[in-house]
N, C-alpha and C positions, 0 to 999 in steps of 0.2 A: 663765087666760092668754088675752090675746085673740089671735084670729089676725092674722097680718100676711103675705098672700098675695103681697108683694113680696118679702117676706123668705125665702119656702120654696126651698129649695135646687133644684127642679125650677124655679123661674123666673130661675136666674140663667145669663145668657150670660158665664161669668168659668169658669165652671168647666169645663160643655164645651171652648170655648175653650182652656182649660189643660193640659185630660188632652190633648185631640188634638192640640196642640202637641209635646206632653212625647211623644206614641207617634210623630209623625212623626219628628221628631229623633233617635228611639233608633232607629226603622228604616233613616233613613239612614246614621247612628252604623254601624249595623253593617254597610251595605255599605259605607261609606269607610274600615273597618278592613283592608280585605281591601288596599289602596294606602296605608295610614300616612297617610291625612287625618282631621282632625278635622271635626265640623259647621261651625265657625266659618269654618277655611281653607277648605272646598267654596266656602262662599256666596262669599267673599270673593273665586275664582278665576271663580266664575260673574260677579259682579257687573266683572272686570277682562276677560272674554271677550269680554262683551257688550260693553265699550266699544267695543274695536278702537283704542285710541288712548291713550298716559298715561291717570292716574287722579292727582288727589292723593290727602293720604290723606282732607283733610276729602270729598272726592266721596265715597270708597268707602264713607267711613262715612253720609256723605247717604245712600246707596244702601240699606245696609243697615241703617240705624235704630241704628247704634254709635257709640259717642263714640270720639276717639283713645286715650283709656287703656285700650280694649280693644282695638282693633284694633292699636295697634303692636304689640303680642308675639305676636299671629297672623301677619301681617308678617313680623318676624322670623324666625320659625318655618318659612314658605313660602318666606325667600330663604335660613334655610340647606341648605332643602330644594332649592334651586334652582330652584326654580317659576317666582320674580319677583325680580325685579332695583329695586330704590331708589335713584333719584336725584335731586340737587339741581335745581331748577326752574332753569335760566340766566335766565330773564327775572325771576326772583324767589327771591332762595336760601330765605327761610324755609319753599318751598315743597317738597315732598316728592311725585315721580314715581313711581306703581308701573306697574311693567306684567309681564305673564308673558315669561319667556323661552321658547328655544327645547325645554327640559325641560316647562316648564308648559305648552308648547302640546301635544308628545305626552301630556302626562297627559289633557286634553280629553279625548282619543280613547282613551284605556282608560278612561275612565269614563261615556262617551255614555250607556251603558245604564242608569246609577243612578237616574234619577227613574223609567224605565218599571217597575223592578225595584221600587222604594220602593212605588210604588202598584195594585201587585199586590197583592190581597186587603184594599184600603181598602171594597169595596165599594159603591167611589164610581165611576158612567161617565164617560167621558171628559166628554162636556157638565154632566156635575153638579161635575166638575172644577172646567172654567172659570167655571159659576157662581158655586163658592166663593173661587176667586180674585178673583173679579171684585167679591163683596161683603166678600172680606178688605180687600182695595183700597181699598175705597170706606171701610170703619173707621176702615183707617191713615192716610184722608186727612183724617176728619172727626177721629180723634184730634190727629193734629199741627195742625189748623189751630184747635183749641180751645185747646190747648197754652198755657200760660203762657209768656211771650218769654221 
């Protein structure tokens, strides 16, 4: 069999990638259990925080790399939890407003400490952090702009 040294699993960037995807997600998993959030609802509060202003839902999902069929029932989920409130766009009704209420905005603050806490014993320093963010960034940029329209 001949080798194919593109092929050996120590050269692929899909699987790194994957696992430490999959252990950051279940680290946060397990501190948003401790407040009845899911990973999806976090991001989706983080992505509506940082606005400071409405969200439609196509933004939130721009935001987060989600199409509408998953993000409404997270949605859903967050406004029967009282998080965030949905409403009709006045300058455009097919348009859908989320934004946090006055609940979602105290949840911020009992959860401030969950990313310091998540990356506790990643054995990553803070500057190897931002490095990785910085060349996650730069993937999900070069991904979507390679993208099929």
């Amino acid at each position: 069999m001949t080798a194919q040294p593109q092929l050996a699993l120590s050269a692929q960037l899909c699987l790194p990638l994957y696992a430490a995807a999959r252990g950051v997600t279940r680290r946060y998993t397990e501190l948003l259990s401790e407040v009845g959030l899911t990973y999806p609802q976090y991001v989706t509060m983080l992505a509506l925080w940082d606005a400071d202003v409405p969200l439609t839902v196509g933004e939130i999902g721009e935001r987060l790399h989600l199409d509408s069929g998953t993000l409404t029932p997270v949605l859903k989920r967050l406004e029967s939890a009282g998080y965030v409130a949905r409403r009709r766009d006045t300058a455009d009704e097919r348009r859908v407003l989320v934004e946090p209420t006055p609940e979602g905005e105290r949840l911020r603050k009992s959860i401030a400490d969950v990313p310091e806490r998540a990356w506790r014993g990643t054995g990553l320093e803070l500057e190897d952090a931002k490095e990785l963010r910085r060349l996650l960034d730069q993937l999900l940029h070069g991904l979507d702009a390679s993208a099929p329209a």
